[in-house]
C-alpha positions in Angstrom: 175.6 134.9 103.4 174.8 136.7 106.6 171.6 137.0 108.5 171.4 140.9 106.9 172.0 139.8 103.7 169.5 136.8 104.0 166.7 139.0 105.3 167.5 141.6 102.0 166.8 138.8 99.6 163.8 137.1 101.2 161.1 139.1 99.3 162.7 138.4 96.1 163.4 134.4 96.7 159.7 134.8 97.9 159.0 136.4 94.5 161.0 134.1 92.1 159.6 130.8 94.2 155.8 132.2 93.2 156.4 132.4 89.9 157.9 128.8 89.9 154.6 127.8 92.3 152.1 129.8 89.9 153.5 127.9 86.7 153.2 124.5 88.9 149.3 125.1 90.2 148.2 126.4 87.1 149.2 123.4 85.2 147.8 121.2 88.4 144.6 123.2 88.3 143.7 122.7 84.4 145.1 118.8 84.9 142.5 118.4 87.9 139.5 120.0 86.1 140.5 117.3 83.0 140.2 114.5 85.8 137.4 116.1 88.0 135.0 113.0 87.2 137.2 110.3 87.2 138.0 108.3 91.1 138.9 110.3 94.3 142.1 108.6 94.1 142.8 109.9 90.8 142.4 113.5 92.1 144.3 112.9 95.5 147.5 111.4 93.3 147.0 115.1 91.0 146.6 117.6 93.9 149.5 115.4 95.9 151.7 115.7 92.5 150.9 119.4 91.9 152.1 120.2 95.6 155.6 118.3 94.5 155.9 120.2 91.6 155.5 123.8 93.0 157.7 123.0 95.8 160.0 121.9 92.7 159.2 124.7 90.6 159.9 127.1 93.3 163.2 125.5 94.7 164.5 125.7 90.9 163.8 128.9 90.1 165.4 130.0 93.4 168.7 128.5 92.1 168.7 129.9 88.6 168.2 133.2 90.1 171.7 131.8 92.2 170.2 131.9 95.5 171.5 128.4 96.3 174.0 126.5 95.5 174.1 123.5 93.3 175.1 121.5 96.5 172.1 123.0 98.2 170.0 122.6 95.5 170.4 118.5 95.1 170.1 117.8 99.1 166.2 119.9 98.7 165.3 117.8 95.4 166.5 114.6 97.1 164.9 115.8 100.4 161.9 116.7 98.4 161.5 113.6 96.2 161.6 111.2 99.1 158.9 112.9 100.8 156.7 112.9 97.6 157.4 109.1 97.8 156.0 108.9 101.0 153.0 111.2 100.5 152.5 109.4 97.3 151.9 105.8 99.4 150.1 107.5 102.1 147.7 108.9 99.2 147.3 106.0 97.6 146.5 103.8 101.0 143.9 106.6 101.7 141.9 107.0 97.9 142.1 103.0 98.3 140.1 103.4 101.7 137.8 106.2 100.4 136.5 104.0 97.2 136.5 100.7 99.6 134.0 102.5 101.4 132.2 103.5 99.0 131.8 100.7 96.7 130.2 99.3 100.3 128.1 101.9 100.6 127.3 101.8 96.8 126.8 98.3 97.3 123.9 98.7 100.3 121.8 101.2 98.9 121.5 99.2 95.6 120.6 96.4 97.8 117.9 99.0 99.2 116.4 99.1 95.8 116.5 95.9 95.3 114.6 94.8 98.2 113.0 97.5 98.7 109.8 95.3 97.7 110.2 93.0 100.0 109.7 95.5 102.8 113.7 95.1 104.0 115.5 98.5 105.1 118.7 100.0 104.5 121.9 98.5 106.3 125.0 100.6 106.6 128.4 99.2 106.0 130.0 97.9 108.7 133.8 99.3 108.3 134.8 102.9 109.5 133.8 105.5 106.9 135.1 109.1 106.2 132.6 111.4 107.8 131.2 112.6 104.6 129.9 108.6 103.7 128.7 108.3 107.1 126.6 111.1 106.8 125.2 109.9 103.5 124.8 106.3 105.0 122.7 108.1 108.0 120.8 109.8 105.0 120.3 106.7 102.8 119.0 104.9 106.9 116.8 107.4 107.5 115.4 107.6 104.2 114.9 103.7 104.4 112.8 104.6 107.3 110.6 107.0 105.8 110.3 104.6 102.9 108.8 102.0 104.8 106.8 104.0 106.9 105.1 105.2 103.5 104.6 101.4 102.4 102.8 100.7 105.7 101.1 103.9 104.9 100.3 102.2 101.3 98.9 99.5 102.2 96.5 100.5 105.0 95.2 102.8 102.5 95.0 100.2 100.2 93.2 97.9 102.2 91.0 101.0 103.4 89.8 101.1 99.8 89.4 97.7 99.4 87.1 97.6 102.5 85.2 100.7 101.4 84.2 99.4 98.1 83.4 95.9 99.6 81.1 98.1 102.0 79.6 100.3 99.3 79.0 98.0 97.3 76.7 95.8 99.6 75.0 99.1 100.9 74.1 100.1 98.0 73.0 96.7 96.6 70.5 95.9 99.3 68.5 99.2 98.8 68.8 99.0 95.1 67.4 95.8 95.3 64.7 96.7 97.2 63.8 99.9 95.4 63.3 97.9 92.1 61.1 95.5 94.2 59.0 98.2 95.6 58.9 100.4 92.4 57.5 96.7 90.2 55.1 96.3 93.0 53.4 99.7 92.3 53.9 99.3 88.5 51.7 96.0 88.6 49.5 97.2 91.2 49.7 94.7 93.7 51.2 97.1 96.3 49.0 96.6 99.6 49.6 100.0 100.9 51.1 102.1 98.1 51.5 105.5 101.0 54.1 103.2 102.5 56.1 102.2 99.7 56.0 105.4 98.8 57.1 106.5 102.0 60.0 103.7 101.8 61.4 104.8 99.0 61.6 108.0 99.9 63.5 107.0 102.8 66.1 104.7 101.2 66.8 107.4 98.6 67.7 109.8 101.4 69.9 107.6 102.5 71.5 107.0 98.8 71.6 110.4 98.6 73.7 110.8 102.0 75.8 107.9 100.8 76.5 109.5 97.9 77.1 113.1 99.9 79.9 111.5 102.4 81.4 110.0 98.8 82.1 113.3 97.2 83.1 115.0 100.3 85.3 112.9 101.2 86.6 112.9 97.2 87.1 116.6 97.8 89.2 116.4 101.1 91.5 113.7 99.9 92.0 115.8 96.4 92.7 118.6 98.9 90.2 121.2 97.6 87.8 121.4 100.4 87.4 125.4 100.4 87.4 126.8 104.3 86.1 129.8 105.0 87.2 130.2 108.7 85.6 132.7 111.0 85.9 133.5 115.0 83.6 131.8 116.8 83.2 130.5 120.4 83.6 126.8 120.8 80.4 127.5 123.4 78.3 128.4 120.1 79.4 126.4 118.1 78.9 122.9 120.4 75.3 124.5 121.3 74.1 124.4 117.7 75.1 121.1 117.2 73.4 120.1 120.3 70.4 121.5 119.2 70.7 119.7 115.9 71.0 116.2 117.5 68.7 116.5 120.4 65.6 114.8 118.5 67.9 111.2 117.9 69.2 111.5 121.1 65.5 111.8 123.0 64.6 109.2 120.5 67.1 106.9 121.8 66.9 108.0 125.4 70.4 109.4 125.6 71.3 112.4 127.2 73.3 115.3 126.5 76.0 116.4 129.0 77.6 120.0 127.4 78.3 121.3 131.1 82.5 121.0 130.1 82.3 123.3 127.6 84.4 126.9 128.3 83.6 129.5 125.7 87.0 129.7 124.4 87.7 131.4 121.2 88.4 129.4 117.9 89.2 130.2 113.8 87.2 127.9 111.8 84.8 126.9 109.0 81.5 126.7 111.3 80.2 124.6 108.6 82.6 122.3 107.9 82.9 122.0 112.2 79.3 121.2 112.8 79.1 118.8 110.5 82.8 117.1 112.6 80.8 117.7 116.0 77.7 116.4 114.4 79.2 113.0 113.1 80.9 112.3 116.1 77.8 113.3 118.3 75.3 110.6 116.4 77.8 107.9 116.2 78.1 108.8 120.2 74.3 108.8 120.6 74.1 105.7 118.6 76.3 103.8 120.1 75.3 104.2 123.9 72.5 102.3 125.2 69.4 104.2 126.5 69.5 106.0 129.6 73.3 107.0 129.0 75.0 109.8 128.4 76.9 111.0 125.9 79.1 114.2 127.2 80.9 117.3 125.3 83.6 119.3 126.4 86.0 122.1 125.7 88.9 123.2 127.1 91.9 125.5 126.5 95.4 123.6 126.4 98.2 126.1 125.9 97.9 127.3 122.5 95.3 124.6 121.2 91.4 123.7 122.2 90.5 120.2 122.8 87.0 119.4 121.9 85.8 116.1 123.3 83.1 113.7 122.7 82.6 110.7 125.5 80.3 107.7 124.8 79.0 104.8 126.9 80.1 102.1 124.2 81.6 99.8 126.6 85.4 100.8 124.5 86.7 100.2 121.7 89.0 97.1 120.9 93.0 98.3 121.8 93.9 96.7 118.0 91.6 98.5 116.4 92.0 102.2 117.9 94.8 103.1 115.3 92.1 102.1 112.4 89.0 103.8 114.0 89.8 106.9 111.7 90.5 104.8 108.4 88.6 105.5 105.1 85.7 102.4 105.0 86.4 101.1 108.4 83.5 99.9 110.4 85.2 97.2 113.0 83.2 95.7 114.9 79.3 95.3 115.3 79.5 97.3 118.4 81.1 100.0 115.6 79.4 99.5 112.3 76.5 102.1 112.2 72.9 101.0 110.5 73.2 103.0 107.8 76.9 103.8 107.2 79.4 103.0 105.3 82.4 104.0 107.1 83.2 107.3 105.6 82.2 109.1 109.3 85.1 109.7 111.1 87.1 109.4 107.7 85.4 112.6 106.9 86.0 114.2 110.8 89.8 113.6 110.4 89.9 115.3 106.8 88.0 118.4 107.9 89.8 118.8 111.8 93.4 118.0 109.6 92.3 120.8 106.9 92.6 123.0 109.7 95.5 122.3 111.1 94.4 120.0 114.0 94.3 116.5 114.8 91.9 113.7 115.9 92.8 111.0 118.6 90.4 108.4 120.5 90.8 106.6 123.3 89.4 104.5 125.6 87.9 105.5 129.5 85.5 103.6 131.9 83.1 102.2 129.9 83.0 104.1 126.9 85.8 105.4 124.5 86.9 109.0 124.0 86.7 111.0 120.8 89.2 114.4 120.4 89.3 117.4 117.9 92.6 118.8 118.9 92.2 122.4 116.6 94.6 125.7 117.1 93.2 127.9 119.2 92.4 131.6 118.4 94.8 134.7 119.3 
């Protein structure tokens, strides 16, 4: 058969060799959707066997069309066959690697749930993995991570509501307690001055009442539906007000106010909700710094954010307890613990600045610590 001849018939060997490949995949294709779910090796053994029989399918129609001789014919099925061996062993060696690895996998991310109480992570397999298990393995690791970043999470907040209904609970014995002895003093009549029990109990109900206030806003934030309705204001007004607010303790307790760092940069926020964050971080300032100190505000620009500081003359703040100073019922140390709180302060700031998209931060500086409301600035 010449090269003319050859090139004449190609398009109808091609022809007649489809037909005996289309009869060969269709078959293969129904056979793999039967085995779909069962082992990866299982599937690589049918695809490798459907590629055999196409090229058989093909080569034999080709003859019984009398393209090729019968010589011709046995040296492609013999040529044909051994290769299939080959593949065959090469497909085997490589499902048997795939499922190796992932029974291993398999087998270290049910060891994840399994100690997943006991606070231990996940541990990849140590053998070489086809890229798709590694990529699950880096999953499953990172995942591990998260999980037990979440526990630590857990537990702090657990213990943060342990703490706070320890607290609570005392605050709101002692004045109880003393209420009832005040109010059976003036019900027998042996009250020596009546005015200032009255006056007494007017006072610790205020406070009940402000215990009870920072209870149920706090609720609110940490059910996420504290309503804001955010406004444009200048940081300049809204620091001022608050000033204004606080001045009386702050004379009381001979502290002064420093507000000459504040720039009157534009901010979108609940003025509310705000003056009552500046506010609570302002009293806890004045309280906490002796007399004749100062307690200083500021306000600066930073990119696309304002940073609104509040600096103290505490003396500092512990370095182990900074990460906690935020924490729902924390009070720390004596230096820390306010007379009449119960820890749901700052809890309270960081809710309200993180409801608008910002974030809280203290640290420590030359004899006093530093409290910042980091909140999106204003286009």
């Amino acid at each position: 058969m010449g090269w003319e001849q050859l090139l004449g018939d190609l398009p109808l060997i091609a022809a007649y060799a489809a037909a005996g490949a289309a009869v060969a995949g269709t078959a293969g294709g129904l056979v793999l959707a039967a085995v779909r779910r069962r082992s990866v090796a299982v599937s690589l053994t049918v695809l490798l066997a459907v590629t055999v029989a196409a090229m058989l399918a093909g080569t034999l129609s080709v003859a019984w069309a009398m393209f090729i001789s019968a010589h011709d014919l046995a040296v492609v099925v013999t040529v044909t066959l051994v290769g299939a061996l080959a593949a065959t062993a090469t497909a085997l060696l490589l499902g048997r690697w795939v499922i190796g690895a992932h029974r291993e996998l398999e087998r270290s991310a049910r060891e994840l749930g399994e100690r997943a109480d006991a606070g231990s992570g996940f541990t990849a397999p140590a053998g070489p993995m086809p890229a798709e298990l590694a990529s699950l393995a880096r999953q499953l690791a990172d995942t591990s991570r998260r999980l037990a970043v979440s526990r630590e999470r857990e537990r702090a907040l657990e213990s943060s509501r342990r703490e706070l209904v320890a607290w609570i609970s005392h605050d709101l014995r002692s004045p109880l307690a003393g209420l009832r002895a005040m109010a059976e003093a003036l019900e027998d009549g042996i009250a020596e001055d009546p005015d200032r029990y009255h006056r007494q109990i007017r006072a610790e109900v205020e406070r009940l009442s402000s215990m009870v206030g920072d209870l149920f806003e706090l609720s609110r934030i940490q059910a996420g539906s504290l309503a804001l309705a955010p406004t444009r204001m200048s940081v300049y007004d809204l620091v001022s007000d608050v000033i204004t607010g606080v001045d009386p303790l702050a004379r009381e307790r001979g502290v002064r106010l420093a507000d000459d760092g504040v720039e009157p940069v534009p901010v979108r926020v609940d003025g509310k909700e705000m003056s009552r964050v500046l506010a609570n971080l302002l009293v806890n300032a004045i309280r906490h710094t002796p007399a004749d100190g100062t307690v200083a505000v500021s306000a600066r620009r930073e990119v696309d954010s304002v940073v609104l500081s509040v600096t103290d003359g505490c003396g500092g703040i512990p370095e182990r307890d900074l990460p906690r100073v935020f924490d729902t019922g924390w009070r720390g140390t004596n230096a820390r613990t306010p007379p009449a709180g119960a820890g749901l302060g700052l809890a309270i700031v960081r809710g309200i600045v993180e409801a608008h998209a910002g974030r809280t931060g203290v640290h420590n500086v030359p004899g006093g610590c530093r409290f910042e409301v980091i909140l999106p600035a204003a286009g």
